[in-house]
N, C-alpha and C positions, 0 to 999 in steps of 0.2 A: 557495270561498264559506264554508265551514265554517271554514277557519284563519283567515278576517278575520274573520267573528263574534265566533270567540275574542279574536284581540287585541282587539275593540270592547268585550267581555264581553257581546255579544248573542246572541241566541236564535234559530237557524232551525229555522222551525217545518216546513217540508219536507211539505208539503202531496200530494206523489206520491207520499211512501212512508210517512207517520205514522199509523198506524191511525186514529188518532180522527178523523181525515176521516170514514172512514165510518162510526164510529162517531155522534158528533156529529151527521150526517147522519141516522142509523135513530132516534136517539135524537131529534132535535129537529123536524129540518124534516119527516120521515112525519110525526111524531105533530101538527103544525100543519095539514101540509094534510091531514090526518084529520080532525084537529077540526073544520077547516073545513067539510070536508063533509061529516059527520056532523051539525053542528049546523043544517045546513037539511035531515036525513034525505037526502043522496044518498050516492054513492060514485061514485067514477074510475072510466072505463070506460077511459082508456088515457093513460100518462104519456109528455110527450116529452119530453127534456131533451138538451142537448150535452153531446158527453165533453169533459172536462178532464183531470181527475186519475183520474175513473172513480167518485169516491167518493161525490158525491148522485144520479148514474142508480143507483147499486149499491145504498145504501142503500134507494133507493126502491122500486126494484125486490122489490130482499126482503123490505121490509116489506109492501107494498101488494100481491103475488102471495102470500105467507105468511096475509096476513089477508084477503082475498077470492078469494085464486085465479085469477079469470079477468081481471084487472086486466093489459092490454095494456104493453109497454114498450117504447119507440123510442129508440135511441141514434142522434144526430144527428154527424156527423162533416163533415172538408171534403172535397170531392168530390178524386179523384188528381191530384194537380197543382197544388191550389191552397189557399192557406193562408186560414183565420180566425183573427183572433186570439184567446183563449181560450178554442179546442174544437183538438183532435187527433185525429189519423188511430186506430181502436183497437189496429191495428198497432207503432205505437210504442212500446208499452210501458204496460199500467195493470195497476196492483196486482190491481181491487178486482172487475173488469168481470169475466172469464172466470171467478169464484166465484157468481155468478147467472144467473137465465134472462132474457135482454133478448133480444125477439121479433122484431127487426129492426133494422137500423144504417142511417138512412136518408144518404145523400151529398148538400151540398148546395156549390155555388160559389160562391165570393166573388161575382158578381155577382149572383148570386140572391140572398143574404143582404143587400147593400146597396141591390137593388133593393126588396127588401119593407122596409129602415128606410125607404127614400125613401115608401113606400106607406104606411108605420103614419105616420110623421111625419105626413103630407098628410091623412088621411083621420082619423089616431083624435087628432093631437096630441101623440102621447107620441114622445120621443124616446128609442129603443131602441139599445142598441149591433150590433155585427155578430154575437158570437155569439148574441146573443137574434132578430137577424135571420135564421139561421140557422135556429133553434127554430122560431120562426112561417110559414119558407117550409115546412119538413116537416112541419110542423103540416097547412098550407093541402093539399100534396102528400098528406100520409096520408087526408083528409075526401075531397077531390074525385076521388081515382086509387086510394085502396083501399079507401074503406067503413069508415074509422073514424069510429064516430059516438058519440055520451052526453055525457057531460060527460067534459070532457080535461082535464088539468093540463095546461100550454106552461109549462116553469122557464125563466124570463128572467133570466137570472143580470147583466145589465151593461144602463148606459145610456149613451146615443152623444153624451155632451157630450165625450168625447174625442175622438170621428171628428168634430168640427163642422169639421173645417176643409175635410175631405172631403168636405161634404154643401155648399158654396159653391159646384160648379160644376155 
């Protein structure tokens, strides 16, 4: 990939191994959903986010445990055996993950994750991709099965206008 960039004179930005992932990440997206919620006086009681690259659970993580401490972290992965696309097992390899404290890795299966877009589609309207379907089933799983309760952050990183052919039958 890197020697055809070259001949293209293109640029890979290499998002699993490029620091400013996580940097970008401690740098932009904390300090937005801070603002966020700081500017109606609350704060996260617990973040959930899919791993990808490792680099916005990681950032987040460090920011939002660094600046209140008891700020909960959930890394959402796919359950053994079965693939989402754009989240990863933390086994396979992330930079950014094993350098912070994330408080549990919850497992969630391809059919769970498609079954909760079918469920957000139908009920909220919004069409969400699979791993933000993913996000919202351990979302649903962390509130009702272990008492995570405040205000959450769920990062929904994708929307499911590419799985529409999917969502036909």
């Amino acid at each position: 990939v890197l020697s055809d960039a070259d001949k293209d004179n293109a640029v890979v930005l290499n998002q699993f191994e490029n620091d400013l992932n996580f940097i970008v990440h401690l740098k932009y997206t904390a300090k937005e959903i801070d603002y966020q919620f700081s500017s109606r006086n609350i704060r996260p009681s617990a973040i959930i986010s899919g791993i990808g690259t490792s680099g916005h659970l990681s950032a987040l993580s460090f920011y939002f445990k660094n600046k209140y401490g008891d700020v909960k972290t959930y890394g959402v992965q796919p359950a053994k055996g079965s693939f989402i696309p754009g989240i990863r097992r933390v086994e396979t390899g992330m930079k950014w993950i094993h350098l912070v404290k994330v408080d549990d890795l919850i497992d969630v299966s391809l059919e769970e994750a498609f079954q909760t877009i079918l469920h957000v589609a139908r009920n909220d309207g919004i069409l969400v991709g699979l791993s933000a379907g993913a996000v919202l089933y351990a979302t649903k799983y962390l509130v009702e099965n272990i008492g995570v309760e405040g205000d959450i952050v769920a990062v929904i990183p994708d929307h499911g206008i590419k799985y529409v052919e999917l969502l036909e039958y």
